[in-house]
Structures are given as structure tokens and as C-alpha cells.
C-alpha positions in Angstrom: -8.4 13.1 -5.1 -8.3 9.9 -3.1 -5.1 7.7 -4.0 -6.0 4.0 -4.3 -3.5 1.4 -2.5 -1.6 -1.1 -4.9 -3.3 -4.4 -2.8 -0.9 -6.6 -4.4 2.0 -5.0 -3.7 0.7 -3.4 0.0 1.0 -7.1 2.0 3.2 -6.2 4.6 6.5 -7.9 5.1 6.7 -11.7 5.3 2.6 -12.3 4.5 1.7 -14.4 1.4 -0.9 -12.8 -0.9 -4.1 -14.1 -1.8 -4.1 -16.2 -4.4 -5.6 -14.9 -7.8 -6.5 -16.9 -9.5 -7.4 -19.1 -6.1 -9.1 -22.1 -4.3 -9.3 -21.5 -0.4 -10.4 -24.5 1.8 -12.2 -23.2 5.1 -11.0 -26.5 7.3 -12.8 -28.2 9.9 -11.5 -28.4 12.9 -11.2 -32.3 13.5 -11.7 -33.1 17.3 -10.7 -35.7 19.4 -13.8 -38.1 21.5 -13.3 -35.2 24.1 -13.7 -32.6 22.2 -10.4 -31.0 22.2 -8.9 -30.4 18.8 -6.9 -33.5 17.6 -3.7 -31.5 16.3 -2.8 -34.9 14.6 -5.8 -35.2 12.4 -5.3 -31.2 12.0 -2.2 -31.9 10.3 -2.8 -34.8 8.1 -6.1 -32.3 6.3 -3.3 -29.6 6.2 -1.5 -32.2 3.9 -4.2 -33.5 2.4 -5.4 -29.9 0.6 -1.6 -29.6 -0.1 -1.5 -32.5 -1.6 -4.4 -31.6 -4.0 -2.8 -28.4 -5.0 -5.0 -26.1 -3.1 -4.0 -22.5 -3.1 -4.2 -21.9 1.0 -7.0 -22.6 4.1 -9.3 -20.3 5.3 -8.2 -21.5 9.5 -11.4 -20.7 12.4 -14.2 -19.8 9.6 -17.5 -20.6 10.3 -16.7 -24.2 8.7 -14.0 -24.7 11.2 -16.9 -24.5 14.4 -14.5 -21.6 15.3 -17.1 -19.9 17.4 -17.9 -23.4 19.2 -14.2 -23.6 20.7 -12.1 -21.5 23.3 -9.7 -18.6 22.9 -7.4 -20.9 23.8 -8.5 -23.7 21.5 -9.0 -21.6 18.8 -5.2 -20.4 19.5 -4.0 -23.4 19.6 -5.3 -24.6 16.4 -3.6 -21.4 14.4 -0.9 -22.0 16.1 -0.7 -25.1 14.1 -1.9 -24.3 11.0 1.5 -21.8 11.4 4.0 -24.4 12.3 3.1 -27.1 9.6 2.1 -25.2 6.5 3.0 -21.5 6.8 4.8 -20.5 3.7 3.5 -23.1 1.6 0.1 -22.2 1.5 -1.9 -18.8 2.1 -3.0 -19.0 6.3 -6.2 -16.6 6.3 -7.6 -16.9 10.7 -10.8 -16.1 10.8 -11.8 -13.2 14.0 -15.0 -14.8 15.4 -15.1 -12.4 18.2 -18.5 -9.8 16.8 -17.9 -6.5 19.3 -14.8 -4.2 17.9 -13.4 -4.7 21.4 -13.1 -8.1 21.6 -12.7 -8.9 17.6 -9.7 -5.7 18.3 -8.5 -8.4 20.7 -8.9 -11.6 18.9 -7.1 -10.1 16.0 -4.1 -8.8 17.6 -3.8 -12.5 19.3 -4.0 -14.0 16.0 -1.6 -11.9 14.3 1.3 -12.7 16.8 1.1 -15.9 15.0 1.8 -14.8 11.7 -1.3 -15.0 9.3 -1.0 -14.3 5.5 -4.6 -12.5 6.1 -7.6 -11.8 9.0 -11.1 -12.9 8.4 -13.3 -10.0 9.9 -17.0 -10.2 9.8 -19.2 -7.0 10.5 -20.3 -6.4 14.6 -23.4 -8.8 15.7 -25.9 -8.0 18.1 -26.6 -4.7 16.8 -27.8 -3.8 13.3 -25.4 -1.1 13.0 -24.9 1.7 9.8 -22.4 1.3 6.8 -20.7 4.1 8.6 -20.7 2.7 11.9 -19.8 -0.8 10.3 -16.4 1.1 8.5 -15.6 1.9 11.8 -15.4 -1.6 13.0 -13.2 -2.6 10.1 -10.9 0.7 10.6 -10.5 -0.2 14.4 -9.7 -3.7 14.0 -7.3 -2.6 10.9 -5.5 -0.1 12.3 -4.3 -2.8 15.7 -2.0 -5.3 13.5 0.1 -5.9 11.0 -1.6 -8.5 8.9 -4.0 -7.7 5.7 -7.5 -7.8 6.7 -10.5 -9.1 4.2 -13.6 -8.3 5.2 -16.3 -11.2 5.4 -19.5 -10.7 4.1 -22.0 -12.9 5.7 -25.4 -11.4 6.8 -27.1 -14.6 7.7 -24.5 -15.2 10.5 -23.9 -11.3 11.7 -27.9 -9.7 10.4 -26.3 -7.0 8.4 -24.6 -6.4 4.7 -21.6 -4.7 3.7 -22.5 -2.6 0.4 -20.8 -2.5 -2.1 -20.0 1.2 -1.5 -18.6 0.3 1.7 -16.3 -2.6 0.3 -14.9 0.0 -2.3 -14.3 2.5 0.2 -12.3 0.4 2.5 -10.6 -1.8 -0.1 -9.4 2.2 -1.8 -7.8 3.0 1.4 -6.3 0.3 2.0 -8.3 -1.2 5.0 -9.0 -4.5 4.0 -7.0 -5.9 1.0 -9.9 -8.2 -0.4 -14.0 -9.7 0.7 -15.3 -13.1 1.1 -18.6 -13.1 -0.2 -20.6 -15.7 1.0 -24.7 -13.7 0.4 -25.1 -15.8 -2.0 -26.4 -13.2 -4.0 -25.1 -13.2 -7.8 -26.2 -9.8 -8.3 -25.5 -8.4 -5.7 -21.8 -10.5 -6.5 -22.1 -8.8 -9.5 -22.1 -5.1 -8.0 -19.1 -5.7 -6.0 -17.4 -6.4 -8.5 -18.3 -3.3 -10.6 -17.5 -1.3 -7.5 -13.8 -2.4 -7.1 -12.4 -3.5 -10.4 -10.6 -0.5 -10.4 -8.7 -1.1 -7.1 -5.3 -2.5 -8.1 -4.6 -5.7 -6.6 -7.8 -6.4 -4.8 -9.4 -9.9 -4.2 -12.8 -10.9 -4.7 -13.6 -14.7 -3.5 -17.3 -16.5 -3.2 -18.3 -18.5 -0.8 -21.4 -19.7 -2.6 -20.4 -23.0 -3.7 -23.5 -23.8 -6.1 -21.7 -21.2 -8.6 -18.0 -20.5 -8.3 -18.2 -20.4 -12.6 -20.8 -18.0 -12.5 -19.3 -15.8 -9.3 -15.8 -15.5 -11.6 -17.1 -15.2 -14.8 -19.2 -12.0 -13.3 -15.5 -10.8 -11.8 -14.6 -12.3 -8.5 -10.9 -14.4 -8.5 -11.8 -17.8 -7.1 -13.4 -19.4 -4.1 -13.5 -20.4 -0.8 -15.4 -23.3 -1.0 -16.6 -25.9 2.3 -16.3 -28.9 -0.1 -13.0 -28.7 -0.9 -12.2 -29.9 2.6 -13.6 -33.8 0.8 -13.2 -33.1 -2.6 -10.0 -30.9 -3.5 -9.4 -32.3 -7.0 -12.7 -31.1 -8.1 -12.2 -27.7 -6.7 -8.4 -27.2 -8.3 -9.6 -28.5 -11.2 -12.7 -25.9 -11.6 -10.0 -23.1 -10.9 -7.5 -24.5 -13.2 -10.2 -24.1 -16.3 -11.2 -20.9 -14.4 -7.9 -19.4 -14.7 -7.6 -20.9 -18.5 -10.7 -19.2 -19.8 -12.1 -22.7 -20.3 -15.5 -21.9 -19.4 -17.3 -24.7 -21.0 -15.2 -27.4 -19.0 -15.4 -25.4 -16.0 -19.2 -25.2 -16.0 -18.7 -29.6 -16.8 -16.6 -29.2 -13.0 -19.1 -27.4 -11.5 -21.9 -29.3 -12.3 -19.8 -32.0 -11.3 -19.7 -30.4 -7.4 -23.2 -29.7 -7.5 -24.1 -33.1 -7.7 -21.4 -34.2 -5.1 -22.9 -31.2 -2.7 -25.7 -33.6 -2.0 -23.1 -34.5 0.8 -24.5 -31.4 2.7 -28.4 -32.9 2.4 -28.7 -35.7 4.8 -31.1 -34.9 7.5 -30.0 -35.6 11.5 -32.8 -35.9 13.7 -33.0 -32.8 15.9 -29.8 -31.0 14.5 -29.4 -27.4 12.8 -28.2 -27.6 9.3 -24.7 -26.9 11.0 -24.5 -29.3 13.1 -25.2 -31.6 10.1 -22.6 -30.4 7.6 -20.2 -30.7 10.6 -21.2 -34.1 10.8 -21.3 -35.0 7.1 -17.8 -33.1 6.1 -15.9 -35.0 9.4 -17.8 -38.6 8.5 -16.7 -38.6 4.5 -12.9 -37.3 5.9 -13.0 -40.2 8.4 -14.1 -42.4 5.6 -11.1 -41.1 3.2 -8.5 -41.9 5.9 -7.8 -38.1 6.3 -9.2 -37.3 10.6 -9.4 -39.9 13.3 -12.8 -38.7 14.4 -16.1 -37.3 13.7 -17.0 -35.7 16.4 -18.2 -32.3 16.8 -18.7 -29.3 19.3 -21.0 -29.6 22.3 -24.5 -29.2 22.0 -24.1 -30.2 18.1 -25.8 -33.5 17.7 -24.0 -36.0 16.8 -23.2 -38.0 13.2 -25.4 -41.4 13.6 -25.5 -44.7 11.7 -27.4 -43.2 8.7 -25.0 -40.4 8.3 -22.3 -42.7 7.8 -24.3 -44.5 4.7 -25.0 -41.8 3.1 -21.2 -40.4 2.9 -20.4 -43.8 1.8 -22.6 -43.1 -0.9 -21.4 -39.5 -1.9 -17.9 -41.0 -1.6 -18.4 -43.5 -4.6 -20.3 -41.0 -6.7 -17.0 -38.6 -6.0 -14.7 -41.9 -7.2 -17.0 -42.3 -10.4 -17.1 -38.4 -10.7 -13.1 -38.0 -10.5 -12.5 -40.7 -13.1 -14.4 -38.4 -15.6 -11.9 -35.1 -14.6 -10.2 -34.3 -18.0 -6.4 -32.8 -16.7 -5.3 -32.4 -20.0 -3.8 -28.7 -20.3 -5.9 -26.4 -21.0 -5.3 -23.4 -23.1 -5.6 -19.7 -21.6 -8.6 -17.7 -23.2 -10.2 -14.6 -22.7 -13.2 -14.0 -20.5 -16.2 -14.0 -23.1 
């Protein structure tokens, strides 16, 4: 008979748990004219998700151009994350490193600093089994102290965890919770079925067009790119979330989907990554939050148009926020 590990209780010593009922932000990583990170700016969109009442940051995702900096960049920056806001937020570091060796590496490095939890995606380069995958995650597990959460994200690495394989290493106690980020509701929905039974364990989309849907079909909250602008909306949504409120929660959502326009503003010759970096930076220079837009060499670069556009989204968000209802909300049963 396999014995299931308690997640919530199983943290290790000193690590925050994840937040459940909870709102993740995956931060930028603001940069100065040079490029190097701008610590400074770093520190103020600490505060500013803080501030809002988010629940923690998701530090060196794929929203914080982690695989764009150095080892040493990328140390630095969770380094600070540590010093200004570890205790009073959940710290999860993303491992951008793809080969078990080097991910094995990157981890350890990052847990010295003292992480609440450790993003780990599935190997790239290779399209490797479930079995094989469960052998990365075991590998990486096994070398440190901090919880890991596995990272589901097959248009980055070319391969899917199943939902077999989620429940399998979430019953032993490999990783503690997934970020799911497919964008696949049903497939959302099979995860789910697979590990309700696993005490403690933490299900979070990444798929921002339907956080309401993702936790009404069983996951605990989000870790959502727009947060990084718009907080209130996002602690808000999770607030009704938590209450049962689904009606007002579907009014917040719909609310975000028409502020995720922000994402939609083409940039001649970039990647679509390139342009949410340049979007996300321009609408937190234009809130007073990061000194600079810049991004990571060869992105292209935010341009005049850019900037008129986020002034635009930036109104709608005042108009949008006037129209948040705080009022407390009473706690109901999932339908």
C-alpha cells in the first residue's frame, strides 16, 4: 500500500507553504539601460505586490526573462527577493537550467538562499518518457532541502507531465504541488481528479484567460503574468474565489480579460516575448513602480507606440478598478 505524504504539513523547516487559497505574481526582472538587473526597481515591485495583498512571487519564471540572464545574475536577483521579502511572502525560484545535471545544479544554488519552493520544468532537448521525466524530478528532489513543484509547460520544454505522473510524484512526496500553465481546461480538469486525494497538495494555473474556471474545476489559485500591473484585480478574483462568490468572481475575471489586451500590441520584428516583456516593463514604468523598460539582449525593444498603447490599458485599468466591489463577501460552497 503506498502511504501518501501530508503536503501541508511535509514543508521542511523554516519554508512558507503555498498559499491555498493563493495569487502568485511571476515578476519581471526590471533591468537597468545596461542590462544588468536594477536591484532598486526589483525592490520597489517586491513592495508593490505586497502592498496589493498578493499571496507570494513566483522569482526567475519564464516572465522574469530568467533564461535571458546569467547564473550569476539570476543569483543575484534571488538573492534579493530573499533579503527584502522572505517571510512575508511565499519565494517560489524558478530552475531554468533543462538537463538534470545542470537543473541538479541550479537548484542546489538556489536553495542555499532559502526559497519557500523550486520551480522545475521537465528536461528540454529531448522528448523524453513519463518514466524517464520522473527521474528528472526525483534527481533534482532528492539534492535539496526546499519543496519542489513541478512546472507544467510543454510549449517551452516539447513534452507534458500526465496527470498519472503528477499524482505519482505529488503521493511520494517529490514535488509538493504543479503549475499548470497548458492551458488546457480539461486536461486542468484531470489533474485535478488525479490528486484530490493527496493531502495538502497545490494545484495553481497559469492560464490567465480562466483562473474562475481553473478553480472552480479544483486547482487553489493562480500564478498569473498580470498581476505584476494589475494586483488589485488579481486579489480581488481570489478573494471571491476563496468566498464561493462565483458570480462576482467571473465579474473580476472578465474584468482581466479585457485588461489582458495589455499583452496584444504588436512590435515590429519581436517574438510575442519579447513583446509582453516590453508591455509588462512600459505600464510598470508608467505606474511609478521600475525605473526602466528595458529588456534582455536580442529582445527588441519597447518603441513609441508601445508606450501609447499601455497608456491606454492603464486608464481602462483606472476606470476598471473603480468598479471593484470590496465589500466582504460571504464564504459559500463550491456549486
Amino acid at each position: 500500500m503506498t502511504t501518501l505524504v501530508d503536503h501541508s504539513t511535509n514543508r521542511g523547516a523554516g519554508h512558507l507553504p503555498l498559499p491555498n487559497p493563493g495569487l502568485l505574481v511571476p515578476v519581471v526582472t526590471p533591468l537597468l539601460p545596461s542590462g544588468e538587473p536594477d536591484l532598486a526597481s526589483f525592490d520597489r515591485l517586491l513592495a508593490f505586490g505586497i502592498d496589493a495583498g498578493v499571496d507570494g512571487f513566483l522569482v526567475l519564471g519564464s516572465s522574469g526573462e530568467a533564461v535571458a540572464l546569467s547564473a550569476d545574475e539570476r543569483y543575484q536577483v534571488a538573492a534579493r527577493a530573499r533579503a527584502h521579502c522572505g517571510g512575508r511572502a511565499h519565494l517560489m525560484f524558478g530552475v531554468v537550467a533543462h538537463g538534470t545535471k545542470d537543473a541538479g545544479a541550479d537548484a542546489v544554488r538556489l536553495d542555499g538562499i532559502g526559497p519557500d519552493s523550486l520551480l522545475v520544468t521537465a528536461p528540454g532537448g529531448f522528448a523524453m518518457s513519463q518514466r524517464e521525466i520522473a527521474g528528472h524530478f526525483r534527481a533534482i528532489a532528492a539534492r535539496v532541502d526546499t519543496p519542489v513543484v513541478a512546472y507544467e509547460v510543454p510549449t517551452r520544454v516539447g513534452v507534458s507531465l500526465s496527470a498519472e505522473l503528477i499524482a505519482e510524484l505529488g503521493g511520494d512526496g517529490t514535488i509538493i504541488g504543479v503549475k499548470d500553465s497548458s492551458g488546457d481546461l480539461v486536461r486542468g480538469r484531470a489533474v485535478s481528479e488525479a490528486t484530490r486525494h493527496l493531502p495538502g497538495f497545490v494545484r495553481y494555473t497559469g492560464c490567465e484567460q480562466c483562473i474562475d474556471g481553473a478553480v472552480l474545476g479544483g486547482y487553489d489559485g493562480a500564478i498569473a503574468g498580470l498581476a505584476n500591473v494589475f494586483p488589485e484585480f488579481h486579489v480581488e478574483l481570489v478573494r471571491r474565489l476563496a468566498a464561493g462568490d462565483w458570480g462576482g468572481a467571473s465579474a473580476v475575471q472578465g474584468m482581466i480579460m479585457r485588461l489582458l489586451d495589455l499583452y496584444f500590441h504588436p512590435l515590429e520584428y519581436a517574438s510575442f516575448s519579447a513583446q509582453f516583456f516590453a508591455v509588462v516593463k512600459e505600464a510598470l514604468v508608467q505606474r511609478g513602480v521600475i525605473a526602466h523598460a528595458t529588456t534582455s539582449p536580442p529582445l527588441i525593444q519597447s518603441d513609441e507606440s508601445v508606450r501609447a498603447h499601455v497608456t491606454k490599458i492603464l486608464r481602462l485599468g483606472e476606470e476598471l478598478a473603480a468598479q471593484l466591489d470590496h465589500r466582504p463577501v460571504a464564504a459559500a460552497p463550491r456549486p
